[in-house]
N, CA, C and O atoms as a CHARMM CRD file, in Angstrom:
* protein
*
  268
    1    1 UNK  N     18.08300 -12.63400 -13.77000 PROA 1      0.00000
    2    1 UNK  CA    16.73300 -13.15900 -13.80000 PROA 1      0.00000
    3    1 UNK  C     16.32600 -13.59700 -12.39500 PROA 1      0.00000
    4    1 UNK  O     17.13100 -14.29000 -11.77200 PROA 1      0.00000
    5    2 UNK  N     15.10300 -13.24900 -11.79900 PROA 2      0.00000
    6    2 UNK  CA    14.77900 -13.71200 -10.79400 PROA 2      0.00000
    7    2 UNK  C     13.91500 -14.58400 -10.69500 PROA 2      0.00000
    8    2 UNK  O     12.87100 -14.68500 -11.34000 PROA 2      0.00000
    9    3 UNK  N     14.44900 -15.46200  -9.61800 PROA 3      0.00000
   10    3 UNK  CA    13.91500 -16.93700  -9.77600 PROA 3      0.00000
   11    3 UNK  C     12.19700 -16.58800  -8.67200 PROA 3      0.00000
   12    3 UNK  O     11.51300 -17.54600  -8.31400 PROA 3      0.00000
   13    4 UNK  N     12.02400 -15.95300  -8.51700 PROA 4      0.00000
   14    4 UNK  CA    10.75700 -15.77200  -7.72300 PROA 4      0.00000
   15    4 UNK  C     10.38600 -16.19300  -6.40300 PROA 4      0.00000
   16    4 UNK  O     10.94100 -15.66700  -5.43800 PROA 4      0.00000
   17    5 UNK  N      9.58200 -17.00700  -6.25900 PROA 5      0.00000
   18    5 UNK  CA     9.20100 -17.25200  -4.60200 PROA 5      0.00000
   19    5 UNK  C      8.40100 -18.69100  -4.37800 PROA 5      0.00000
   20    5 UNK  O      7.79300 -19.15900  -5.34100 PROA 5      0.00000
   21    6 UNK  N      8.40200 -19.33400  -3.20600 PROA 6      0.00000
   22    6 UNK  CA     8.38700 -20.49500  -2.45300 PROA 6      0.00000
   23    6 UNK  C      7.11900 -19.70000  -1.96000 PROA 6      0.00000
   24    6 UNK  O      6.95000 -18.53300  -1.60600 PROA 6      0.00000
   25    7 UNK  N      6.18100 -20.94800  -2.09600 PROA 7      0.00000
   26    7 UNK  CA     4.95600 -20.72700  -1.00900 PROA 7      0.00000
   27    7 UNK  C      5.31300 -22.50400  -0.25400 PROA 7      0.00000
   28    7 UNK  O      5.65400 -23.57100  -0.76400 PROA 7      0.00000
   29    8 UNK  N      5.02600 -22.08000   1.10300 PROA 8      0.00000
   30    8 UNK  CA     4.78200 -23.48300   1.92900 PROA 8      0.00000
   31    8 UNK  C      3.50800 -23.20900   3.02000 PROA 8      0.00000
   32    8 UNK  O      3.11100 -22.07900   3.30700 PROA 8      0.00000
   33    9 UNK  N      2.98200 -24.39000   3.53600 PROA 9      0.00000
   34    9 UNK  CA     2.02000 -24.47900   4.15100 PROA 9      0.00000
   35    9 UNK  C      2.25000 -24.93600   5.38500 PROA 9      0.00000
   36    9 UNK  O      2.21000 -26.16000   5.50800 PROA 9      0.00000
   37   10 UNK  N      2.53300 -24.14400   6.55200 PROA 10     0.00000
   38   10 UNK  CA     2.64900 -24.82500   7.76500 PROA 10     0.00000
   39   10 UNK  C      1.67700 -26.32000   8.11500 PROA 10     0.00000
   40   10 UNK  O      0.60100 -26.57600   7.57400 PROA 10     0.00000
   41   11 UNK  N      2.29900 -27.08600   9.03400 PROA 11     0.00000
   42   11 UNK  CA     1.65600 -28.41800   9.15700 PROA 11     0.00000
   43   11 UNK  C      1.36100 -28.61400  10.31600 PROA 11     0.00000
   44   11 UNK  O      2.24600 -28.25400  11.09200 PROA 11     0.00000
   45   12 UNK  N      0.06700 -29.23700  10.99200 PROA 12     0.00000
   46   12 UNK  CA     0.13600 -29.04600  12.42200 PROA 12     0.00000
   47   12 UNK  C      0.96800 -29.53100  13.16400 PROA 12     0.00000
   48   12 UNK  O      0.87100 -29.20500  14.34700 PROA 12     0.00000
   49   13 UNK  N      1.95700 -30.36700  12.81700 PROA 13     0.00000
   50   13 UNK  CA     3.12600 -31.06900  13.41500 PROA 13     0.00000
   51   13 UNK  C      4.70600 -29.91000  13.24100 PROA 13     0.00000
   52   13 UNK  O      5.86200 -30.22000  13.52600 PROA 13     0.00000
   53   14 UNK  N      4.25600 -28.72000  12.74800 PROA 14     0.00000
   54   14 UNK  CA     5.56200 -28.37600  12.53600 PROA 14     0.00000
   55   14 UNK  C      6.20200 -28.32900  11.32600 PROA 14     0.00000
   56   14 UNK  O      7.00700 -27.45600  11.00200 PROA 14     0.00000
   57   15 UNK  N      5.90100 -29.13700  10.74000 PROA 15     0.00000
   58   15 UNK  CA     6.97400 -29.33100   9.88600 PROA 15     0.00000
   59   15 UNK  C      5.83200 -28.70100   8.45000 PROA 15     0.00000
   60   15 UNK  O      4.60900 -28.65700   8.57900 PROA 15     0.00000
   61   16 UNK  N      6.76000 -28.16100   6.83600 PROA 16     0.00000
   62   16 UNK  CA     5.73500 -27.54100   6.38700 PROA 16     0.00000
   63   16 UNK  C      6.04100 -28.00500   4.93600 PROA 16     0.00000
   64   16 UNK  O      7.09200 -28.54800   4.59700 PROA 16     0.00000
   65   17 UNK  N      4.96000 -27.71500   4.09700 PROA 17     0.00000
   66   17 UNK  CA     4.63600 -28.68500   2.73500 PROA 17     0.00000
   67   17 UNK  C      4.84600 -27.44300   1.94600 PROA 17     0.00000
   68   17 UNK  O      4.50300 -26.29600   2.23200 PROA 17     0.00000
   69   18 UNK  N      5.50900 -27.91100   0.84100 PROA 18     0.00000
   70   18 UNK  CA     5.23800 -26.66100  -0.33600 PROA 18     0.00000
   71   18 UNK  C      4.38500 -26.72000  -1.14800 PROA 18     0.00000
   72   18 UNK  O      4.49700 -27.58200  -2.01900 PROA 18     0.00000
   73   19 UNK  N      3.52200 -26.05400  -1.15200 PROA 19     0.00000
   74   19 UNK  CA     1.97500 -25.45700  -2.20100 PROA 19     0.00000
   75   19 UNK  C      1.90800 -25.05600  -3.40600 PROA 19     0.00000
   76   19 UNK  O      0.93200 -25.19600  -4.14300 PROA 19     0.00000
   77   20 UNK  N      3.51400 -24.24600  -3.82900 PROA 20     0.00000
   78   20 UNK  CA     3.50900 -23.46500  -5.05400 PROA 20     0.00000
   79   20 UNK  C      4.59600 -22.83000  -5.21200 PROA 20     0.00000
   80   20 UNK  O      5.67000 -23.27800  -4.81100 PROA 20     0.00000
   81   21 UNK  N      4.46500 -21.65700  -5.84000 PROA 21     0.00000
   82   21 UNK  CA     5.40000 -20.93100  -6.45200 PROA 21     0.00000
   83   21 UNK  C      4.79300 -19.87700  -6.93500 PROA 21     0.00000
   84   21 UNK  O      3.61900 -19.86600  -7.30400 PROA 21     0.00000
   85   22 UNK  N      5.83000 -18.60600  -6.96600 PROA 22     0.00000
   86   22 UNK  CA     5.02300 -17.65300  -8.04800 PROA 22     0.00000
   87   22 UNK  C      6.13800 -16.34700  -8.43300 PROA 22     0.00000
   88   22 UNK  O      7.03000 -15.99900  -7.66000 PROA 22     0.00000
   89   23 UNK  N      5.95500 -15.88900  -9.41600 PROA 23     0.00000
   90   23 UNK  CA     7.37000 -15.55600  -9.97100 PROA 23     0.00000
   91   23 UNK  C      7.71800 -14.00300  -9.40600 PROA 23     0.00000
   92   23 UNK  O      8.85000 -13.52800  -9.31100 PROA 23     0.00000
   93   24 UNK  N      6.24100 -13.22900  -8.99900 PROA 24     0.00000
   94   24 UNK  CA     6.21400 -11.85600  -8.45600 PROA 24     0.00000
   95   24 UNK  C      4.95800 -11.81900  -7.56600 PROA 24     0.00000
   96   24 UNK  O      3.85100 -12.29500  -7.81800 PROA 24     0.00000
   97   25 UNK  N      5.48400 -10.96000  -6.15700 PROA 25     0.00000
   98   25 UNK  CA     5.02700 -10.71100  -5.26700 PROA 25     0.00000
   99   25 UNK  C      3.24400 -10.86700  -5.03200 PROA 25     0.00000
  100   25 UNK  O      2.64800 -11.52300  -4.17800 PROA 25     0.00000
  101   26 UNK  N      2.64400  -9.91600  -6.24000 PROA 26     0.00000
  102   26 UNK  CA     1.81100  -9.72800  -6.53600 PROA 26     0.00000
  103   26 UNK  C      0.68000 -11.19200  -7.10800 PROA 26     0.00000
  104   26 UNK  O     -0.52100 -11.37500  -6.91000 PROA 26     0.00000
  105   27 UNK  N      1.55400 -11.90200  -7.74700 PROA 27     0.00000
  106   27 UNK  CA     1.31100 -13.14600  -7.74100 PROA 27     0.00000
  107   27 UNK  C      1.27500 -14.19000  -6.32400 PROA 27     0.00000
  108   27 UNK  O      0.56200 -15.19400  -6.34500 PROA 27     0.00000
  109   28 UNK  N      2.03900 -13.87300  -5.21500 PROA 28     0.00000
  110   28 UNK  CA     2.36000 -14.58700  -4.46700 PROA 28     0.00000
  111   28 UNK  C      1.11500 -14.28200  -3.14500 PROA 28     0.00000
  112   28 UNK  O      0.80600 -15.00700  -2.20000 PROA 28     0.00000
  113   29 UNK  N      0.46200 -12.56600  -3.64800 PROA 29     0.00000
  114   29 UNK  CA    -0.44600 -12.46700  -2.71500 PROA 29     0.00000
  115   29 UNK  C     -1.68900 -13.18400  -3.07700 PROA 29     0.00000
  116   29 UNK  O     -2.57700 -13.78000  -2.46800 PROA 29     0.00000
  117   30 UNK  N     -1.37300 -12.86100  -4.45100 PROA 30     0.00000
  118   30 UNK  CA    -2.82100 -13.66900  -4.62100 PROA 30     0.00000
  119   30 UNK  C     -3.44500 -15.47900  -4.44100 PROA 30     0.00000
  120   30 UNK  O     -4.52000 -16.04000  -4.22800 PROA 30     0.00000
  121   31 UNK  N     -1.95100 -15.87700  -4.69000 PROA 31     0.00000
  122   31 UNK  CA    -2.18700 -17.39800  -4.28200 PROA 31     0.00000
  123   31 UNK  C     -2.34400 -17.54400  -3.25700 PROA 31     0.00000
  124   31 UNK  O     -3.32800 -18.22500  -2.96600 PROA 31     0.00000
  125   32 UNK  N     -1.34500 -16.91400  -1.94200 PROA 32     0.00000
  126   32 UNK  CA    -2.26200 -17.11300  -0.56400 PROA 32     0.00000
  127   32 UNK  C     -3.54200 -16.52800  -0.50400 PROA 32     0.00000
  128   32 UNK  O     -4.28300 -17.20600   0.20700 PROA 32     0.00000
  129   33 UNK  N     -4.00700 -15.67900  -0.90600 PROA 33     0.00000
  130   33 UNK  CA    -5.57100 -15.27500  -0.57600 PROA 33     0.00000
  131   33 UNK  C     -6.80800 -16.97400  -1.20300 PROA 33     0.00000
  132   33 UNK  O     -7.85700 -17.40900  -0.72800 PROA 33     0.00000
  133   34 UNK  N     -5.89400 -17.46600  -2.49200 PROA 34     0.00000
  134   34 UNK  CA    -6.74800 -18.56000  -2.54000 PROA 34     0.00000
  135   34 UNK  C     -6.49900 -19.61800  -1.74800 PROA 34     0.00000
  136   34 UNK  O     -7.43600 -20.36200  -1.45800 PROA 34     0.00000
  137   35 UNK  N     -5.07600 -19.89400  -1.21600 PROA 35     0.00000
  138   35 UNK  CA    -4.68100 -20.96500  -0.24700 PROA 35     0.00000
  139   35 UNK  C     -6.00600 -21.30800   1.34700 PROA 35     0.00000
  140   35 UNK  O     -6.75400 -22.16800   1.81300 PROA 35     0.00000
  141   36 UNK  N     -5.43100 -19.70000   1.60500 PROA 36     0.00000
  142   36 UNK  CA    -6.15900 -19.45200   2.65800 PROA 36     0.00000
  143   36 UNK  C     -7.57300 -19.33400   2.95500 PROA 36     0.00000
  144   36 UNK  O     -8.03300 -18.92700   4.02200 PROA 36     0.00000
  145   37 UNK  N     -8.39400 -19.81100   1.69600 PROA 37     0.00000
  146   37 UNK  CA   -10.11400 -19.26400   1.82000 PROA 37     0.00000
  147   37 UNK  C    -10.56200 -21.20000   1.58400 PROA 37     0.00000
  148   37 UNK  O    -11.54000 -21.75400   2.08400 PROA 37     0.00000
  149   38 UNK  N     -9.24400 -22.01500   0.47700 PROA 38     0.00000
  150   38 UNK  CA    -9.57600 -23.55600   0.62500 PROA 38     0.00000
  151   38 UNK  C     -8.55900 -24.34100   2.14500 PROA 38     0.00000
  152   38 UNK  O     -9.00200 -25.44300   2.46700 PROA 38     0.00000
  153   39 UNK  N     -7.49900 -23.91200   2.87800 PROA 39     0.00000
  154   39 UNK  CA    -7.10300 -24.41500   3.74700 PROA 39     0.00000
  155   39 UNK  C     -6.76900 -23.13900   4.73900 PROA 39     0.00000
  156   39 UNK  O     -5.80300 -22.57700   4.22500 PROA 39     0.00000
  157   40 UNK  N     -7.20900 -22.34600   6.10800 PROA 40     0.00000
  158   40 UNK  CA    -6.76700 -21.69500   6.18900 PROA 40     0.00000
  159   40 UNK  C     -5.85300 -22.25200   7.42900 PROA 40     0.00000
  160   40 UNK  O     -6.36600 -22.90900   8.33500 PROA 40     0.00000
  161   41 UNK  N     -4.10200 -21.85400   7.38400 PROA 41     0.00000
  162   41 UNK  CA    -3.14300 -22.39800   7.80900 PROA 41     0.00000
  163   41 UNK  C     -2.18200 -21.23900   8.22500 PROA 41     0.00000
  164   41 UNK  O     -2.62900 -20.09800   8.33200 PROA 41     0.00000
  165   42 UNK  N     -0.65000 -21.56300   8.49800 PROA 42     0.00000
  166   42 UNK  CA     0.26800 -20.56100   8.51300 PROA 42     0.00000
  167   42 UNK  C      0.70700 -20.55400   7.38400 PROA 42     0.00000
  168   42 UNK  O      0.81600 -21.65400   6.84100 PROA 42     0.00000
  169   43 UNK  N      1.04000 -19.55500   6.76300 PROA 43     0.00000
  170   43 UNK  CA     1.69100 -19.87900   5.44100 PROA 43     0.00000
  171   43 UNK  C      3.33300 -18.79700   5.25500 PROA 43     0.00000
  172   43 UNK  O      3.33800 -17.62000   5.61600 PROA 43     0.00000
  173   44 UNK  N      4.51100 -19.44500   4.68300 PROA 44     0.00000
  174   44 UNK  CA     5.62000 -18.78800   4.99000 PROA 44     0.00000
  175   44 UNK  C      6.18600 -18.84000   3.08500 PROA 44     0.00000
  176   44 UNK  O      6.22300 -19.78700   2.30000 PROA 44     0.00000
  177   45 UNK  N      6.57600 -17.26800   2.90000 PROA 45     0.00000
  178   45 UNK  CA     7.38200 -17.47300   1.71400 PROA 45     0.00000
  179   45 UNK  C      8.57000 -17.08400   1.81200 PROA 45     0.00000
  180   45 UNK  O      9.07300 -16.19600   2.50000 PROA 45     0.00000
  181   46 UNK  N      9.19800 -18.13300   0.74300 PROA 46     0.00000
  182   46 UNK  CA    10.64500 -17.82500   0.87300 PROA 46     0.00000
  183   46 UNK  C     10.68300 -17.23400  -0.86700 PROA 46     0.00000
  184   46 UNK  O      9.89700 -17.14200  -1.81000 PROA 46     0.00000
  185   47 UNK  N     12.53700 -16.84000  -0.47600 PROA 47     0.00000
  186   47 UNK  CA    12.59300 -16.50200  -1.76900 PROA 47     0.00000
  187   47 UNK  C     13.55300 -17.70300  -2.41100 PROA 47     0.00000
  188   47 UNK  O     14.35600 -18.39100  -1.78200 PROA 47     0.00000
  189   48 UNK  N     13.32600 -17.75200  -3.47800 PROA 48     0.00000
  190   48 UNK  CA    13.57300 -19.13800  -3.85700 PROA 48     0.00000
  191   48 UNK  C     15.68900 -18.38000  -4.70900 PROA 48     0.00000
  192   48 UNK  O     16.69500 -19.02000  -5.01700 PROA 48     0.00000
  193   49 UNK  N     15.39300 -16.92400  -4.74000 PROA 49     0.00000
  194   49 UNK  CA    17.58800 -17.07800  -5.07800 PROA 49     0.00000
  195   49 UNK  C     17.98900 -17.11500  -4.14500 PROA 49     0.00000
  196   49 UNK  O     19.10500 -17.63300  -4.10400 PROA 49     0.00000
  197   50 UNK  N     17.38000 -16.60400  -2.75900 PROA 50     0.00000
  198   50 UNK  CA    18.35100 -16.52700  -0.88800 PROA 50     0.00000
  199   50 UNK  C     17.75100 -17.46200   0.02300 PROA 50     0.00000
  200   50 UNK  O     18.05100 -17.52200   1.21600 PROA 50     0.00000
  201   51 UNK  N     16.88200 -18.20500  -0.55900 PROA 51     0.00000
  202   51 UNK  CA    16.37300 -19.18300   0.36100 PROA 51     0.00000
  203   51 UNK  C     15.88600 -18.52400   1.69300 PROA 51     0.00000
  204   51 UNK  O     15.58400 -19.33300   2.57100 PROA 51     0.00000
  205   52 UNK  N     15.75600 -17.19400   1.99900 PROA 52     0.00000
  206   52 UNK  CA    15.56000 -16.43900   3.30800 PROA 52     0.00000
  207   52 UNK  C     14.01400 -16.91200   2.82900 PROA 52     0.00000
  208   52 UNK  O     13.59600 -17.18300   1.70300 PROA 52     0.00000
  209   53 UNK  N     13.11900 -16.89800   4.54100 PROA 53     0.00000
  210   53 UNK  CA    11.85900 -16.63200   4.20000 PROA 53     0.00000
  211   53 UNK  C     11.63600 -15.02600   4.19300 PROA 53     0.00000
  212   53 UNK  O     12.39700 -14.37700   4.91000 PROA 53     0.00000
  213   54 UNK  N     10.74100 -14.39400   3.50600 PROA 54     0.00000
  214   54 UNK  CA    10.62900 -13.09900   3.44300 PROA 54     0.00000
  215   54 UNK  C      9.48200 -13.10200   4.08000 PROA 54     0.00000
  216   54 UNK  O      9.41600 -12.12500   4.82700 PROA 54     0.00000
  217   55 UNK  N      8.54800 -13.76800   4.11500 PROA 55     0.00000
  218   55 UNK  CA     7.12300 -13.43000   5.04400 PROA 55     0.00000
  219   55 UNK  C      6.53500 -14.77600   5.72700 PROA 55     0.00000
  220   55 UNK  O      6.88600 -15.95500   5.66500 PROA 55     0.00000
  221   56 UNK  N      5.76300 -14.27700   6.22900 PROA 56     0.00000
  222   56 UNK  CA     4.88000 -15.28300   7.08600 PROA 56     0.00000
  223   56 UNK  C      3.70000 -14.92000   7.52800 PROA 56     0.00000
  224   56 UNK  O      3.64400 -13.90600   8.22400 PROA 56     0.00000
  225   57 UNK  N      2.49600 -15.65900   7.23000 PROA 57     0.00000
  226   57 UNK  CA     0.80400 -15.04800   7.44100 PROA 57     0.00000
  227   57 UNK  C      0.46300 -16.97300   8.23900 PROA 57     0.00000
  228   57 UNK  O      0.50700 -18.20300   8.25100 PROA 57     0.00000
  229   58 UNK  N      0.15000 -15.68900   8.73500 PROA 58     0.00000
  230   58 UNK  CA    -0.94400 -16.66500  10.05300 PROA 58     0.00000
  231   58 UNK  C     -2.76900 -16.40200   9.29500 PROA 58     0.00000
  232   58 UNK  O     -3.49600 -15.45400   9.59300 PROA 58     0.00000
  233   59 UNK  N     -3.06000 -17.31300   8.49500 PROA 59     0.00000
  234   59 UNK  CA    -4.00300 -17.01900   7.72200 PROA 59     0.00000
  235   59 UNK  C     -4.93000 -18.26000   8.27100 PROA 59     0.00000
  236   59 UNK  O     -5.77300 -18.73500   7.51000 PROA 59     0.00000
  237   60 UNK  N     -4.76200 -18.79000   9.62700 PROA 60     0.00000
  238   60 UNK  CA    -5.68000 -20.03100   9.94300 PROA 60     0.00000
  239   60 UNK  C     -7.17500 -19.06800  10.22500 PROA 60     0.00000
  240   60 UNK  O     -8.01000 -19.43000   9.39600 PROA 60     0.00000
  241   61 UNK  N     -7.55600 -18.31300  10.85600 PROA 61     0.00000
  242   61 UNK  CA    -8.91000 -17.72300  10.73400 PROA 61     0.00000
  243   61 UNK  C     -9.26900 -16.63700   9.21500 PROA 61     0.00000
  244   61 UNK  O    -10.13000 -15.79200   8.97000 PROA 61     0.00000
  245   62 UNK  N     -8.53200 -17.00400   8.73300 PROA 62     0.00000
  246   62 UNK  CA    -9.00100 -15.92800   7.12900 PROA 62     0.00000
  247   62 UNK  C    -10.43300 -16.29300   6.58500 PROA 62     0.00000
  248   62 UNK  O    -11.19500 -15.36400   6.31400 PROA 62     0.00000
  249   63 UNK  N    -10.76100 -17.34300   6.44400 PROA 63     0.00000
  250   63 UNK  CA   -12.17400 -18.04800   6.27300 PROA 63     0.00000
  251   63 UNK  C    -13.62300 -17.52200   7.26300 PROA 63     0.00000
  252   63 UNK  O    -14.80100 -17.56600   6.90700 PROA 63     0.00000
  253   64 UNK  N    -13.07500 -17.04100   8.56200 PROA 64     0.00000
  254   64 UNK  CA   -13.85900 -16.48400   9.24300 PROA 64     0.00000
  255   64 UNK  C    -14.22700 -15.30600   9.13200 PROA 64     0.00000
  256   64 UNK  O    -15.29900 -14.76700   9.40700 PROA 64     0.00000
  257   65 UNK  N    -13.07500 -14.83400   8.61900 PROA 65     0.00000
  258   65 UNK  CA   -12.89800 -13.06300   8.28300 PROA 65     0.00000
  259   65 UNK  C    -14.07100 -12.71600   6.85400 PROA 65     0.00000
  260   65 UNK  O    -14.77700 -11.73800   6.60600 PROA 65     0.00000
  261   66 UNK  N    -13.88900 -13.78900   6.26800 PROA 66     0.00000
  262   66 UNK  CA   -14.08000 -13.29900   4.36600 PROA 66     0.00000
  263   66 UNK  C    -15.70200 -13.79300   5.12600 PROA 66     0.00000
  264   66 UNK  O    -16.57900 -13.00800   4.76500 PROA 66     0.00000
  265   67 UNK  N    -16.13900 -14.70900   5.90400 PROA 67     0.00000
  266   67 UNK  CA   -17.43700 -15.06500   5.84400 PROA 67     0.00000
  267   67 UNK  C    -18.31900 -13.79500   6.13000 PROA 67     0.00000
  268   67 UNK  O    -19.54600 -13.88200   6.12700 PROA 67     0.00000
């Protein structure tokens, strides 16, 4: 069974907050697309069985983009 994925929210200090969760990929794009249009930030997912991060979006101008 796979345990799914870690969303966190980079912080301007560095250090980063966790936002969510989501059990498949497809899920995980879609929560950053909403993360990023109410805070747009860095945002990094991990996978929550290897603890590796698997991605990372620099989504601080996404709000500019969608306008």
């Amino acid at each position: 069974m796979a345990l799914g994925y870690d969303i966190f929210r980079e912080l301007e200090n560095g250090e980063v907050l966790w936002v969510g969760c989501a059990a498949e990929l497809e899920q995980v794009r879609n929560r950053l697309t909403q993360l990023a249009a109410e805070k747009p930030s860095r945002y990094l997912v991990r996978s929550a069985m290897t603890g590796e991060i698997v991605a990372s979006f620099d989504l601080k101008s996404f709000g500019e983009a969608c306008a």
